[in-house]
C-alpha positions as CSV (number, residue, x, y, z in Angstrom):
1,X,21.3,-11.1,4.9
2,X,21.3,-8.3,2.6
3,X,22.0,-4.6,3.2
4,X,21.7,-1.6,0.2
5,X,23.7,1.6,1.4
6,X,23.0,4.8,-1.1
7,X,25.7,7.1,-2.4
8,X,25.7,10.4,-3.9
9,X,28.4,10.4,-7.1
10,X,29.7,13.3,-8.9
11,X,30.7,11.7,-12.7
12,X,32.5,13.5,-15.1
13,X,31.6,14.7,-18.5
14,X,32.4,11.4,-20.2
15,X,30.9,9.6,-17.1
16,X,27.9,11.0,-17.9
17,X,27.4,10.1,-21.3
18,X,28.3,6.8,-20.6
19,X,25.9,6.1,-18.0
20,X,23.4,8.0,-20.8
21,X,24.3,5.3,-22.9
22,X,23.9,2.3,-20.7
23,X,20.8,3.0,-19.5
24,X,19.7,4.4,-23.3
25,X,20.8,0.5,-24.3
26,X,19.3,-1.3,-21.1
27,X,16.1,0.3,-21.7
28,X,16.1,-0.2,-25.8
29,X,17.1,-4.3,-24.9
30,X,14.1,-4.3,-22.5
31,X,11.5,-2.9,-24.8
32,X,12.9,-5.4,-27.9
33,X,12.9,-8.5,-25.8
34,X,9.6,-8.0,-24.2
35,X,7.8,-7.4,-28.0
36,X,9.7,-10.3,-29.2
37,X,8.3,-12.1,-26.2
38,X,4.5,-10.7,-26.7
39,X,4.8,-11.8,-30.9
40,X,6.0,-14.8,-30.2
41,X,3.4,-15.7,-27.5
42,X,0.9,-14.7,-29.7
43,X,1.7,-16.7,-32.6
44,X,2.3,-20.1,-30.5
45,X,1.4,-19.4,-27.2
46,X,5.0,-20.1,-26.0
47,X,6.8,-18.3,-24.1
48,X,10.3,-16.9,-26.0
49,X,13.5,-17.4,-24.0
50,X,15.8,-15.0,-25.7
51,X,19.1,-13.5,-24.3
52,X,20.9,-10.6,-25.1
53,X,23.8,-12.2,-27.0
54,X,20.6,-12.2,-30.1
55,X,20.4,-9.3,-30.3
56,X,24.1,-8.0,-30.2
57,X,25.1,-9.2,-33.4
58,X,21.9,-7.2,-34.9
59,X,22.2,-3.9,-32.7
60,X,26.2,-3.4,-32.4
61,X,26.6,-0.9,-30.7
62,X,24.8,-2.5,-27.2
63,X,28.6,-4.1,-27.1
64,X,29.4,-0.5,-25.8
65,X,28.0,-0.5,-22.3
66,X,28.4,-3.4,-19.6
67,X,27.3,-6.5,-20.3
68,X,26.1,-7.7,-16.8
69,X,23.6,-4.8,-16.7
70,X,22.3,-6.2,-20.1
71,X,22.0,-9.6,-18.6
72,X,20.3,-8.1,-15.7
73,X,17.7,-6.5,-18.0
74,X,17.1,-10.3,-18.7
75,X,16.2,-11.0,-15.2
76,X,14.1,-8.2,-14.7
77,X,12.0,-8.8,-17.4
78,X,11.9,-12.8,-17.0
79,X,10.7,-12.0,-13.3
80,X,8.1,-9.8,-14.2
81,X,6.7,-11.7,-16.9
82,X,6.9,-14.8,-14.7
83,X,4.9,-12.8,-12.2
84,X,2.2,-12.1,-14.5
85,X,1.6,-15.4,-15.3
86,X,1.7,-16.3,-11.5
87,X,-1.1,-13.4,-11.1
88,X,-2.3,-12.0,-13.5
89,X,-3.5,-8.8,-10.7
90,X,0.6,-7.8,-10.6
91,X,-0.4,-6.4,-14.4
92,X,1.6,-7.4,-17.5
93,X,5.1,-5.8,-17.8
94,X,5.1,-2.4,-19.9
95,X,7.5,-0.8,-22.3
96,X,9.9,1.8,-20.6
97,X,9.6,5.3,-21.9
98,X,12.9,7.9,-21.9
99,X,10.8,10.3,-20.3
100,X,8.7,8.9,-18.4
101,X,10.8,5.5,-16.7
102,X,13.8,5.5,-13.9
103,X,16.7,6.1,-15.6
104,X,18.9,3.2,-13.9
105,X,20.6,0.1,-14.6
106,X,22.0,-3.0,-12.2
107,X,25.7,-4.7,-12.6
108,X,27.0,-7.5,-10.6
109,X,30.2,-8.0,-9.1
110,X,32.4,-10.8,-10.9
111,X,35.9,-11.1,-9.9
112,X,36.8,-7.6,-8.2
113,X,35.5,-5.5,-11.3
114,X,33.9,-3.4,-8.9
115,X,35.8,-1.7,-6.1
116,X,34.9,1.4,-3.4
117,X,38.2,2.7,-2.5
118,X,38.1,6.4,-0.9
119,X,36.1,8.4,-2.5
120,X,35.8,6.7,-5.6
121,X,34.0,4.0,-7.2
122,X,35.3,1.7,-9.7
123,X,32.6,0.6,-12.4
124,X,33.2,-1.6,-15.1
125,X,33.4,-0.4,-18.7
126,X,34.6,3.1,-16.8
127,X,37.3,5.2,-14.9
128,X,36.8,5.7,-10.9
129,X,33.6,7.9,-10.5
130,X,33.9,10.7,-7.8
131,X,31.9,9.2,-4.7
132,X,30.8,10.6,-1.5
133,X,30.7,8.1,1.5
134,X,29.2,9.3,4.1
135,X,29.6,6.0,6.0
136,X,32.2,3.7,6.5
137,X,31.5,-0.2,5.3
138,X,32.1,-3.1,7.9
139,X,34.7,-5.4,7.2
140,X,32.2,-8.1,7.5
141,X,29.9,-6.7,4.4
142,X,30.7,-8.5,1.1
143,X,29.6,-6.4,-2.2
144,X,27.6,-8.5,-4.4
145,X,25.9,-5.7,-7.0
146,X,25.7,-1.8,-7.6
147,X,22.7,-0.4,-9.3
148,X,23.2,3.5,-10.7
149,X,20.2,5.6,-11.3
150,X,20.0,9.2,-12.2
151,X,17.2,11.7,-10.4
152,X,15.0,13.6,-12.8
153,X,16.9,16.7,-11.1
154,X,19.9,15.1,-12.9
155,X,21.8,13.7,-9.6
156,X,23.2,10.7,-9.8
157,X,23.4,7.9,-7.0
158,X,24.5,4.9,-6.8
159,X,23.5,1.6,-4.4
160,X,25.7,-0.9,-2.6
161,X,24.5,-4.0,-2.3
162,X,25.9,-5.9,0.4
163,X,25.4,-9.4,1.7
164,X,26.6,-10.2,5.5
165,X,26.1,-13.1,8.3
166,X,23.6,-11.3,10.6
167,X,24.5,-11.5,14.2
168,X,20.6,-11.8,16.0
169,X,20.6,-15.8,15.7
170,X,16.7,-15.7,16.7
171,X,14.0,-13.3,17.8
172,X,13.7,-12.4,21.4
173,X,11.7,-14.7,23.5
174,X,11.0,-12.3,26.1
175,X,9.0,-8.9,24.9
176,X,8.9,-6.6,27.9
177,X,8.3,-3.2,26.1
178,X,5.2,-2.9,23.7
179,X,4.0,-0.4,22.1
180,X,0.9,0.3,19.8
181,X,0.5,1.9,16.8
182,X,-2.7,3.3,15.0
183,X,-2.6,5.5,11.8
184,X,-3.8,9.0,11.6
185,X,-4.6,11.2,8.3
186,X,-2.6,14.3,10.2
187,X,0.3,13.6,12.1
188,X,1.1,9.6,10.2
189,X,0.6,8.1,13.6
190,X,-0.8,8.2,16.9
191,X,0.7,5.6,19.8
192,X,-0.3,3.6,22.5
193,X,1.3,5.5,25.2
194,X,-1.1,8.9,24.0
195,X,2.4,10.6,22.1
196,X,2.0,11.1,18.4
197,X,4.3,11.3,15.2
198,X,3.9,14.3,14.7
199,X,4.7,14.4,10.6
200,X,5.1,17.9,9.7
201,X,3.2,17.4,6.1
202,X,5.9,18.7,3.8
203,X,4.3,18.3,0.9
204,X,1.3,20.3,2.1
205,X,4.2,22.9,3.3
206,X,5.1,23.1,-0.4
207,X,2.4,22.6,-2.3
208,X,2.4,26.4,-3.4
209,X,5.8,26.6,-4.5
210,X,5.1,23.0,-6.6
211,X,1.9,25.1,-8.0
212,X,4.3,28.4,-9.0
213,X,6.9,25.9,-10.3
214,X,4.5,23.9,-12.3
215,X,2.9,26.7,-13.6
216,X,5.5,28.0,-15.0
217,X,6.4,25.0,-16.8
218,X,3.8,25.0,-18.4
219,X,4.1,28.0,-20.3
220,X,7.5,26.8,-21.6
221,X,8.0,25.3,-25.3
222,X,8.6,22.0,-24.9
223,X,11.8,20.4,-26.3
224,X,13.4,24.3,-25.6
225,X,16.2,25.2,-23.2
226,X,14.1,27.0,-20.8
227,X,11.3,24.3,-20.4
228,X,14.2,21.5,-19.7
229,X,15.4,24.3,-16.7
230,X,12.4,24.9,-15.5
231,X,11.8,21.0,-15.2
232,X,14.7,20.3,-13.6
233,X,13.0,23.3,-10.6
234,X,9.9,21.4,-10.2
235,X,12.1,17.9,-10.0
236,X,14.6,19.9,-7.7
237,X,10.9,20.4,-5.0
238,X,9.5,17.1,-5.5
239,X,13.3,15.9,-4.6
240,X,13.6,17.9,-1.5
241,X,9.9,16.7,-0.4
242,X,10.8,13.1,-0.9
243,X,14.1,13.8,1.2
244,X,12.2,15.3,3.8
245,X,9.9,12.8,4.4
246,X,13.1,10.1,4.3
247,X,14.8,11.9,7.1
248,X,11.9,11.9,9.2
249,X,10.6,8.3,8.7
250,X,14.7,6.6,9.1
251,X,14.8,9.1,12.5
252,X,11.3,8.1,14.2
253,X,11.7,4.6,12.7
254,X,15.0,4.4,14.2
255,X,13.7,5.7,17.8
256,X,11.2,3.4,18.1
257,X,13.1,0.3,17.0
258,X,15.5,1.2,20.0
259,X,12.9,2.0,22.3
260,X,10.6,-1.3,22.2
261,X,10.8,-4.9,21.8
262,X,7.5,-5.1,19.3
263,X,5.6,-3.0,18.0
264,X,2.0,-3.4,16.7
265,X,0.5,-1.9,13.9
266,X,-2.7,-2.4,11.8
267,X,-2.6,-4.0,8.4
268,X,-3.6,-1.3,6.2
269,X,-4.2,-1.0,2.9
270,X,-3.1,2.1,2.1
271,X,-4.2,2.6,-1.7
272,X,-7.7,1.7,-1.1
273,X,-8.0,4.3,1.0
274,X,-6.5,7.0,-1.1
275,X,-8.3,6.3,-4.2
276,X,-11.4,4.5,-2.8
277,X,-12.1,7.2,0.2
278,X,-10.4,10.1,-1.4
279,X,-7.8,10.5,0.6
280,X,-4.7,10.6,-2.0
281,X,-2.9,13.7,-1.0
282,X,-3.0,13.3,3.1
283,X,-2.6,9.2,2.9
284,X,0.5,9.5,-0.2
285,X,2.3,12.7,2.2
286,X,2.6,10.1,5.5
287,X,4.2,7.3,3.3
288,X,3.0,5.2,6.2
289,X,3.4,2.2,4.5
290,X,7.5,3.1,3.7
291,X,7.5,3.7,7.3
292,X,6.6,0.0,8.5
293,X,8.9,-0.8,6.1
294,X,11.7,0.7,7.3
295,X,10.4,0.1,11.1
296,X,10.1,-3.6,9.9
297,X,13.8,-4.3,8.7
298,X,15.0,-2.1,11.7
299,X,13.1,-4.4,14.1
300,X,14.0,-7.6,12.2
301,X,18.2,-6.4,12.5
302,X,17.4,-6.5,16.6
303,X,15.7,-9.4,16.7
304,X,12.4,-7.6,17.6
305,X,8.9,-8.0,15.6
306,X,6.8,-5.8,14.0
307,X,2.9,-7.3,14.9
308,X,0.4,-7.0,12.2
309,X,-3.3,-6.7,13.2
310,X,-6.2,-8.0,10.9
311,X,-7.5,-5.0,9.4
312,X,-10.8,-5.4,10.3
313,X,-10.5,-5.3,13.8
314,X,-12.4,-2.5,15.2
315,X,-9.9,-1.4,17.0
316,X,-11.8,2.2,16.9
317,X,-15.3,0.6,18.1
318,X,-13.7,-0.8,21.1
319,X,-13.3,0.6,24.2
320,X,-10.1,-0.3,25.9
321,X,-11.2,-0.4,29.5
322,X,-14.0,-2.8,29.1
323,X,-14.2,-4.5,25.8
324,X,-17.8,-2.8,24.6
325,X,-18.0,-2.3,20.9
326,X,-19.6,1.5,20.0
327,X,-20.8,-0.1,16.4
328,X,-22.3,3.4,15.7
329,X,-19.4,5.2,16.4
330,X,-18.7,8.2,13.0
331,X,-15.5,8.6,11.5
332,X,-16.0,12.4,12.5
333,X,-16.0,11.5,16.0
334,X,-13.0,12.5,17.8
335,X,-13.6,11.6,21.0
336,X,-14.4,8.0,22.2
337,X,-16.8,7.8,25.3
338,X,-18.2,4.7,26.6
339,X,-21.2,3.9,28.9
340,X,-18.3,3.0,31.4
341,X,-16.7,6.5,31.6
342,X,-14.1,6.2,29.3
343,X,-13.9,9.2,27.5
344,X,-10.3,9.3,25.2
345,X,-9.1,10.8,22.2
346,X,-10.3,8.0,19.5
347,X,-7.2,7.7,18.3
348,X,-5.1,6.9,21.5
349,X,-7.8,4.1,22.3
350,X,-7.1,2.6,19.3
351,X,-3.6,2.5,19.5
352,X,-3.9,0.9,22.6
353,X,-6.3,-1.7,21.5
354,X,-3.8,-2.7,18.6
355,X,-1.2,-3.1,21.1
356,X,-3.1,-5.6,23.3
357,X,-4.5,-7.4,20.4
358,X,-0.9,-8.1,19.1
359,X,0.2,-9.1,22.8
360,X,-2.3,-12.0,22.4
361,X,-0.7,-12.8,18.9
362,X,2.3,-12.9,20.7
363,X,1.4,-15.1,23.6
364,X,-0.6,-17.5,21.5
């Protein structure tokens, strides 16, 4: 199995222009390759299998930077220009921008050129970089690549890729704790066992502070001192908001992966409703669908499941106590009563309707 732990590294002055320049040249290589690719397509309907080494005798100065993170720039572009052709829905692979793209880059490990040793990293085609590791690295974890990307607010991380023999030889047979899991616009998440998430919003928390920020960006000249300051501000909140939300998803995600033996969730698709039902601002804050996957891979290293329901089982509609289905039930009803008595917050009977439906997944 593979395992990607994140680091925080402090480079240098000259470390910093030389990651500049690699991802300056893995981005350049990308954008030549993929026209060459569209031209030649066009002209005979073949696809062009070109390599970096063409185009190092024309452009020099890409001898500079690593040549394994060129060569991955190769298999990123093959792969998504495979994956086009495969379906054509995935969209056809654009040109990076400086501005606009991630500024990273990927190297491989080949024959110890890339060491962690305390508090420093060892890259290739560069001295040891200044590293923070807040975690030590089991003797059992092999490194097999390292991929560096630099933050719009200008930090720079770094992510170790490990590869390991995982110890859960199969799932577990017997699931004895269950627990259901329904999605809710406030809060991310509302359980079977009537708790709830909880999410404190923290984008909604900041949203005036983005406003005042981004505001005052745009009264600055752009290309001048002050504008690039000022953007680095408004990257600095939208940094702090994306941490946030992190350290809340890993902590619950965590919990509940401890806590149960499967949990069942509904199979959501979570940019129709924030563009289709206007919901972008409430549905993109959750990050519900980073949660299940980070409750998914926590599961999976326990040998526990994560339960997907069809997500078109009204799960809403049905009463839990007796199986009746309210088909005229509105979305702006809160409360779910049934001719039986039941009367529940909508939903908590949900929840626990997913988590009985993906009991009889499990048993079948």
């Amino acid at each position: 199995m593979n395992k990607a732990i994140k680091f925080r590294i402090y480079p240098n002055k000259e470390q910093g222009e030389q990651f500049a320049r690699t991802f300056g040249c893995c981005r350049f290589l990308y954008n030549v390759m993929l026209e060459d690719k569209m031209k030649e397509y066009q002209k005979s309907k073949k696809r062009l299998k070109n390599t970096p080494a063409f185009y190092k005798k024309q452009y020099p100065w890409l001898k500079e930077v690593d040549s394994l993170a060129l060569a991955n720039v190769q298999l990123h572009l093959e792969r998504a220009y495979q994956n086009f052709f495969r379906n054509p829905q995935s969209g056809f692979p654009k040109f990076k921008s400086k501005h606009r793209s991630r500024a990273s880059y990927t190297t491989n490990v080949v024959n110890g050129n890339i060491k962690l040793e305390e508090g420093k990293l060892k890259l290739p085609k560069m001295s040891h970089v200044k590293l923070v590791q807040h975690r030590q690295i089991p003797k059992e974890y092999q490194l097999k690549s390292v991929t560096v990307t630099q933050e719009p607010s200008g930090k720079y991380y770094a992510s170790l890729l490990y590869t390991y023999e995982s110890q859960i030889s199969e799932e577990k047979e017997a699931v004895e704790k269950m627990l259901g899991m329904d999605f809710a616009m406030s809060g991310m998440a509302v359980f079977s066992d009537g708790s709830r998430a909880e999410y404190p919003m923290y984008y909604r928390k900041s949203e005036k502070k983005l406003c005042k920020e981004q505001r005052k960006l745009s009264h600055c000249v752009k290309g001048s001192r002050n504008h690039e300051k000022q953007r680095r501000k408004v990257a600095v909140c939208h940094e702090k908001v994306k941490n946030q939300r992190k350290d809340f998803q890993h902590k619950l995600s965590r919990k509940l992966a401890d806590s149960y033996d499967a949990v069942c969730v509904e199979d959501l698709n979570m940019k129709t409703m924030s563009r289709s039902l206007h919901f972008g601002k409430s549905v993109m804050d959750n990050g519900y669908g980073m949660f299940l996957g980070m409750l998914e891979y926590k599961l999976t290293d326990q040998g526990k499941r994560l339960v997907r329901i069809d997500r078109f089982y009204p799960s809403s509609k049905t009463c839990c106590q007796c199986g009746a289905v309210k088909k005229e039930l509105k979305l702006s009803e809160r409360i779910y009563e049934c001719r039986c008595g039941n009367r529940m917050d909508r939903d908590v009977n949900a929840a626990i309707n997913i988590r009985e439906e993906g009991r009889k997944i499990l048993c079948a």
